[in-house]
C-alpha positions in Angstrom: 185.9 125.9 32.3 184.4 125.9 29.0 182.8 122.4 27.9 181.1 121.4 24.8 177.7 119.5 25.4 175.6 117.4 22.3 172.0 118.1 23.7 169.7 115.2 22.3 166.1 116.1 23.8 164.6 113.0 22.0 160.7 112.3 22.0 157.6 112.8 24.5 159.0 114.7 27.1 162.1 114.7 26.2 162.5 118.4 25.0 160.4 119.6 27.9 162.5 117.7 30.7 165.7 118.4 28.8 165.0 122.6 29.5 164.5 122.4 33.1 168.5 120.6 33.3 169.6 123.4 30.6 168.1 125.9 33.1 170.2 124.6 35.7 173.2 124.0 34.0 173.0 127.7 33.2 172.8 128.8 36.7 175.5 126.3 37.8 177.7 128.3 34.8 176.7 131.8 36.2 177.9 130.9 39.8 180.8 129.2 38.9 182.6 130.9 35.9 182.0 128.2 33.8 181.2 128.6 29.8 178.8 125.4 28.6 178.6 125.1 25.1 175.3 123.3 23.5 174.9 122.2 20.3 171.3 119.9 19.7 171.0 117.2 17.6 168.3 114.5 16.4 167.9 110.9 17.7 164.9 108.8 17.9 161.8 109.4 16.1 161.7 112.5 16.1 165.1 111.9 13.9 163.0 109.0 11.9 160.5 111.6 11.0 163.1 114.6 9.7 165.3 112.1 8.0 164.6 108.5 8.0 167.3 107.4 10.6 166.8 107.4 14.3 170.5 107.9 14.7 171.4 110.5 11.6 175.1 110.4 10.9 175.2 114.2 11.6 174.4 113.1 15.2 176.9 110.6 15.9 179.8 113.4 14.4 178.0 116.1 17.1 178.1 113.3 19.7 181.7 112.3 19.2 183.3 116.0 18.5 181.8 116.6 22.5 182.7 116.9 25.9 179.3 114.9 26.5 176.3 113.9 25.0 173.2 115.1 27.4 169.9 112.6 26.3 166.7 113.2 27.3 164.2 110.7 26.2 163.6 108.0 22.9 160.4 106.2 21.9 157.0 106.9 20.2 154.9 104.0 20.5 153.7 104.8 16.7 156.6 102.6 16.1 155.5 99.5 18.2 154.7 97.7 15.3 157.2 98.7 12.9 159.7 95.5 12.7 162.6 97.4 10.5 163.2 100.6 12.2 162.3 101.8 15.9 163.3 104.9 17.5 165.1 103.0 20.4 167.6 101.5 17.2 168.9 105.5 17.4 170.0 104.6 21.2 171.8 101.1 20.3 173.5 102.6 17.7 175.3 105.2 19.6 175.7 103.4 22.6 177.9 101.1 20.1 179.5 103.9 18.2 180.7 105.4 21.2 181.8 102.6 22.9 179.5 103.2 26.2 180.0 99.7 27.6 179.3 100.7 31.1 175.7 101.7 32.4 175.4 103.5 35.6 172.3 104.2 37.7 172.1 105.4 41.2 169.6 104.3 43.6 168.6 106.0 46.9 165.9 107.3 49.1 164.6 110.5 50.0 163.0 110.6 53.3 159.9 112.9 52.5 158.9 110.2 49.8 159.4 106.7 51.3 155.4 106.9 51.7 155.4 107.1 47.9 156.7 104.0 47.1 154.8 100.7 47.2 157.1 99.0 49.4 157.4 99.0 53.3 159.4 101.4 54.7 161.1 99.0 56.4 162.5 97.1 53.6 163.6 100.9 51.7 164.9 103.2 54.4 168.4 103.4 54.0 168.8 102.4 50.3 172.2 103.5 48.5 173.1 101.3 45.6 174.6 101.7 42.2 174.0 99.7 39.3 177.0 98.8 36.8 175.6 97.0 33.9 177.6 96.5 30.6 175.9 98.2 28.2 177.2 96.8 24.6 177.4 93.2 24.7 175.5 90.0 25.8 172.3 88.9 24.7 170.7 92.2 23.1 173.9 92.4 20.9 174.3 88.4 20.2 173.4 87.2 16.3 169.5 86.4 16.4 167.2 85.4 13.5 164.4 82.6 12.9 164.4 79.6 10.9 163.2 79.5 7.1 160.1 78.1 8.3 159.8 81.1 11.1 158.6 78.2 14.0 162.1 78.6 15.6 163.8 81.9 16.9 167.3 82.4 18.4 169.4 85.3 20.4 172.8 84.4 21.6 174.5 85.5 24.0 178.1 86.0 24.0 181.1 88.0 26.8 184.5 87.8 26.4 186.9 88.0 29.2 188.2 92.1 27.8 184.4 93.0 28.1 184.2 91.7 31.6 187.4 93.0 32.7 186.8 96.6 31.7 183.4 96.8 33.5 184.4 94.6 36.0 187.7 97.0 37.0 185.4 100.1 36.9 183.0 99.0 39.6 186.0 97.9 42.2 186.9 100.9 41.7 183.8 102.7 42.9 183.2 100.6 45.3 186.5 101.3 46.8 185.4 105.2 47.2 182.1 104.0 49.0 181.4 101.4 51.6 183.8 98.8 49.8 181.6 95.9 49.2 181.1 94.9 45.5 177.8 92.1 44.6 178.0 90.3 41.2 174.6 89.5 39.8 174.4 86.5 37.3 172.8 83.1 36.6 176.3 80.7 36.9 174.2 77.8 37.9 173.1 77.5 34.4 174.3 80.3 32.1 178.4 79.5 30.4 178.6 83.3 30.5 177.8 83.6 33.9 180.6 81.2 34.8 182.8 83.5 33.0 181.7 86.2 34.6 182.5 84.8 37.8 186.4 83.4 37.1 187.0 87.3 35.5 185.3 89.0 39.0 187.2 86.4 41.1 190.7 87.2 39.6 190.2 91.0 39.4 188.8 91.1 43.0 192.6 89.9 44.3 193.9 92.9 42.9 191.4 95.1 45.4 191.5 93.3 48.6 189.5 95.9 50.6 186.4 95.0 48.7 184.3 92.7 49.6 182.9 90.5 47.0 179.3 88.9 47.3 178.0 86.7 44.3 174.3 86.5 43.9 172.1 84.9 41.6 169.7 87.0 39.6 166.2 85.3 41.3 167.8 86.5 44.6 169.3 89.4 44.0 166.1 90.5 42.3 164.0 89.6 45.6 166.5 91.0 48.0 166.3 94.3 46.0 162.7 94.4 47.2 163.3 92.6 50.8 166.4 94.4 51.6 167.8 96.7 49.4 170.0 98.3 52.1 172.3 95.3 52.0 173.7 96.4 48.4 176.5 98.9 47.5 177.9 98.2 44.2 175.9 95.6 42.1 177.9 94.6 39.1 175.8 92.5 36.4 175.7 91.8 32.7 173.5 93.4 29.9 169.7 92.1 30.3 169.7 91.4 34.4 171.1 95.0 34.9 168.1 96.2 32.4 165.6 94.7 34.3 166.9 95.0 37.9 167.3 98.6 37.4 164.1 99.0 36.0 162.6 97.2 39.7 164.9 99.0 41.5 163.1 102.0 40.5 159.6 101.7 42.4 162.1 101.8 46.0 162.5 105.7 45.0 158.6 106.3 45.1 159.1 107.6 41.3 160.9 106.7 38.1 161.0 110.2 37.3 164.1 110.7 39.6 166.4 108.5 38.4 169.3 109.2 36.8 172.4 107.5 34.4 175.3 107.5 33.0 176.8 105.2 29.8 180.3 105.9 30.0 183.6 104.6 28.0 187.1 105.2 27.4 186.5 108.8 25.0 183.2 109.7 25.7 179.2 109.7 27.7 176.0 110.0 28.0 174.1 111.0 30.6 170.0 110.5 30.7 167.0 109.6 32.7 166.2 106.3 33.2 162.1 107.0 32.4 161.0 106.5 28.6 159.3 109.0 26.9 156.0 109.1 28.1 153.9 110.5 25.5 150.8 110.7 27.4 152.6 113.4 29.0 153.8 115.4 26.4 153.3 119.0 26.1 151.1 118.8 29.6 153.6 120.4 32.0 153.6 117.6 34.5 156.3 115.0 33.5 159.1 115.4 36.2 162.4 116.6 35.1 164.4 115.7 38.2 165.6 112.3 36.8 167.4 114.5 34.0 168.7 117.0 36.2 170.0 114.9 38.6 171.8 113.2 35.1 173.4 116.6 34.2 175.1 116.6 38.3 176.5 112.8 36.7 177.9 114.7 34.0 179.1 117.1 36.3 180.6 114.3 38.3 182.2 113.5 34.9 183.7 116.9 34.3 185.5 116.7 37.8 182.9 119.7 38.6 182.2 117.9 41.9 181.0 120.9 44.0 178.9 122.2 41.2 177.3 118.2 40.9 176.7 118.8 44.8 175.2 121.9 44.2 172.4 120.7 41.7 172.0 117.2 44.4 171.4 120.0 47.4 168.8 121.9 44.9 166.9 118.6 44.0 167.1 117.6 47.7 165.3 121.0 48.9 162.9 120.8 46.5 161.8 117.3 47.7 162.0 118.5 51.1 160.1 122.0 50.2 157.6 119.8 48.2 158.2 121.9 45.3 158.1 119.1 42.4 155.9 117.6 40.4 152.1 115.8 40.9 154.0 112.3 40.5 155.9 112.9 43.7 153.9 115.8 45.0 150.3 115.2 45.1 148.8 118.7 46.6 149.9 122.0 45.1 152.4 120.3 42.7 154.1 122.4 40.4 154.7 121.7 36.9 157.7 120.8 34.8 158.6 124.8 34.0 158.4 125.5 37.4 160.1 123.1 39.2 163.2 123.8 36.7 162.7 127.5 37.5 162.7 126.5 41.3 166.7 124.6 40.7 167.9 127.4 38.9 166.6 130.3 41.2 167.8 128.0 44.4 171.0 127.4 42.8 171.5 131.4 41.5 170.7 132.8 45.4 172.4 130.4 47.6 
């Protein structure tokens, strides 16, 4: 199968993270007759810096004319300050170009590293969630400004029913290949939008009987993330809660270096780790690269290349269980970024 893949290694670590997944997309090609075209591209600031856009228009026509897009990281906090143009505008942009209204991030365990998270292992074992948060609509897209005088600032925050519906559809879906049980996250006790978002869930959820649908509001959902996280399958949720309840669900895993996403729509994707771009790490050898890895199995997953997807889990999974990763995860004879990458590959190559 030959696919054609927009590599966008972004900032910090992004271009070292995003070689370890190209090493392993290689060695998944070489064992399974596959021909993966890559074709790299700007975004962020790095893109700021060569041409004065963090999304250059060369980028979105490399980004659209692919099978995927393959991210790896966006920020430089030499732009903290600057209120006109910010590297993480590059990401917004193409997340609206394409169309990527649906946000996917996997959450579960591994066993050798429950002693790495912060919380209890008895509140973590067991945890095997997925996050579906729309991606292009809701309060970070709403009309904002200030008043003439500046003392008064605004963000709305607008759904229709279509943008509900087409998220909405996707996670029943999902949910109906796993353990059937859908929860939607909002605030209906005081948010319209939330209302809305409940009448749209209600009246899709007749059309998939064998899921069960839990509502939750966002207070609770975000403590019984922490409490008991095992009790979630699907969690459905708009824009801002599914930003920040991803970003808690994170510490369960021990490290947000393993975490990884898709943004998918009707034409196209993009798959990247859910980390920033940690510049304090940057050219050090020691940022992990298996949240990016693990992103290239979701575009796998994407490509219908199930067993090769599989194949890069099972490599990630033995080097967990080998304790052949990085010092985030692996505190005593870590290895660095290279060699963890070179690990996957050579695991992959001689099974």
């Amino acid at each position: 199968m030959k696919k054609n893949i927009a590599v966008l290694s972004g900032d910090g670590i992004g271009p070292e993270i995003m070689r370890q997944s190209i090493k392993v997309l290689n060695a998944i090609a070489k064992k399974f007759n596959h021909n993966f075209v890559y074709q790299e591209a700007l975004i962020g600031a790095i893109a700021i810096q060569k041409t004065g856009d963090p999304m250059p228009k060369e980028t979105l026509e490399i980004c659209m004319e692919s099978d995927a897009v393959l991210l790896g990281t966006v920020g430089n906090p030499n732009y903290d300050s600057d209120t006109k143009m910010r590297p993480e505008q590059g990401l917004l942009k193409i997340r609206k170009v394409m169309d990527l209204y649906c946000n996917i991030r996997p959450i579960t365990t591994y066993d050798l590293l429950m002693n790495s998270s912060p919380l209890k292992m008895e509140y973590i074992k067991g945890t095997d969630f997925i996050i579906y948060r729309e991606l292009i609509s809701g309060i970070y897209f709403g009309k904002k400004g200030r008043s003439v005088d500046g003392k008064q600032a605004y963000d709305y925050c607008c759904y229709s029913s279509d943008e509900i519906e087409r998220i909405g559809r996707d996670a029943f879906k999902a949910a109906l290949l796993r353990k059937k049980k859908l929860t939607l996250v909002d605030k209906a006790n005081v948010l319209e939008t939330s209302r809305l978002w409940r009448e749209i869930i209600k009246k899709i959820s007749i059309d998939y009987p064998e899921v069960i649908v839990d509502f939750l509001l966002v207070d609770n959902a975000s403590m019984q993330i922490i409490l008991n996280s095992s009790r979630f399958d699907i969690i459905l949720t708009e824009n801002m809660f599914g930003d920040i309840l991803s970003d808690e669900s994170s510490v369960i895993t021990g490290s947000i270096g393993l975490l990884p996403s898709a943004s998918i729509g009707r034409k196209n994707a993009i798959f990247e780790p859910v980390h920033g771009s940690y510049p304090q790490a940057e050219g050090k050898n020691i940022a992990n690269p298996l949240g990016c890895v693990l992103s290239a199995a979701m575009m796998l997953d994407y490509f219908e290349l199930s067993n090769e997807a599989q194949e890069i889990r099972k490599s990630v999974a033995n080097s967990i269980h080998n304790k052949k990763s990085t010092v985030d995860i692996c505190k005593h004879k870590s290895l660095g970024t290279e060699e963890v990458g070179d690990f996957l590959s050579q695991y992959i190559l001689n099974r």
